[in-house]
C-alpha positions, 0 to 999 in steps of 0.5 A: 386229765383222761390218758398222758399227763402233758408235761412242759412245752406241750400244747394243751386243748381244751372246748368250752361252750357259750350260751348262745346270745353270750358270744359278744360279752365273752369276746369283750370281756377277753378284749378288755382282759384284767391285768391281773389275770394276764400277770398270773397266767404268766406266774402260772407258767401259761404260754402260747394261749389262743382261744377260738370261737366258732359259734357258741364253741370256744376252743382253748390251745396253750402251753404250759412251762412247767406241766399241766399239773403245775398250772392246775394247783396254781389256777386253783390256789389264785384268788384272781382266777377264781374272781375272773371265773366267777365274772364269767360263769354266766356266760357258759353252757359247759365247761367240764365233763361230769368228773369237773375236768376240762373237756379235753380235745385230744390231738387227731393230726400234726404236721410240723412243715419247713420252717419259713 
C-alpha cells in the first residue's frame, strides 16, 4: 500500500472495475454471499465493508480490526478467499495496479459532522 500503512480502525478504500455485461452476476453474487466468506471476513478482522457500483466501478470501503497488514496475510493464507476469487475473476476488467496491489483511492476530504 502506496504511502501510510493503515492501521486498526481506519477505513480503507480501494476501486475495482467489471466487465461491462458483468454488473448483474456480481451484484448476485454478493446478494447470495457464501457463509464461509462472511465468517473469514469476521476472522480476518474486516468490519464496516460497503461496496458500491456505479457502472463497471465497484468502490470498496471498510475497516479492519487489526490493521491492513493483518488482513492482508490473513486473505492470503484463506483457501476460501482464494475459491470466492477464483469464482469471480471473470467478472473484472481490474483489480490492482502493475506492482499486484489494490487500486487504493486515497482519501481527498472528511467531515465528521454532529452526531444525531
Amino acid at each position: 500500500m502506496s504511502g501510510a500503512v493503515r492501521g486498526p480502525g481506519e477505513q480503507l478504500c480501494h476501486v475495482y472495475r467489471l466487465r461491462p455485461g458483468a454488473e448483474e452476476e456480481y451484484e448476485r453474487r454478493h446478494a447470495d454471499l457464501w457463509p464461509e466468506m462472511a465468517e473469514f471476513l469476521d476472522e480476518a478482522g474486516v468490519y464496516d465493508y460497503h461496496i458500491y457500483r456505479y457502472g463497471t466501478l465497484l468502490i470498496c470501503v471498510l475497516r479492519t480490526r487489526w490493521g491492513f497488514e493483518h488482513t492482508r496475510e490473513a486473505t492470503r493464507a484463506s483457501a476460501v478467499q482464494a475459491r470466492w476469487t477464483a469464482s469471480l475473476t471473470h467478472l473484472f476488467a481490474e483489480v490492482a495496479d502493475s506492482e499486484g496491489e489494490p487500486l487504493w483511492a486515497h482519501p481527498v476530504f472528511h467531515h465528521d459532522g454532529i452526531d444525531p
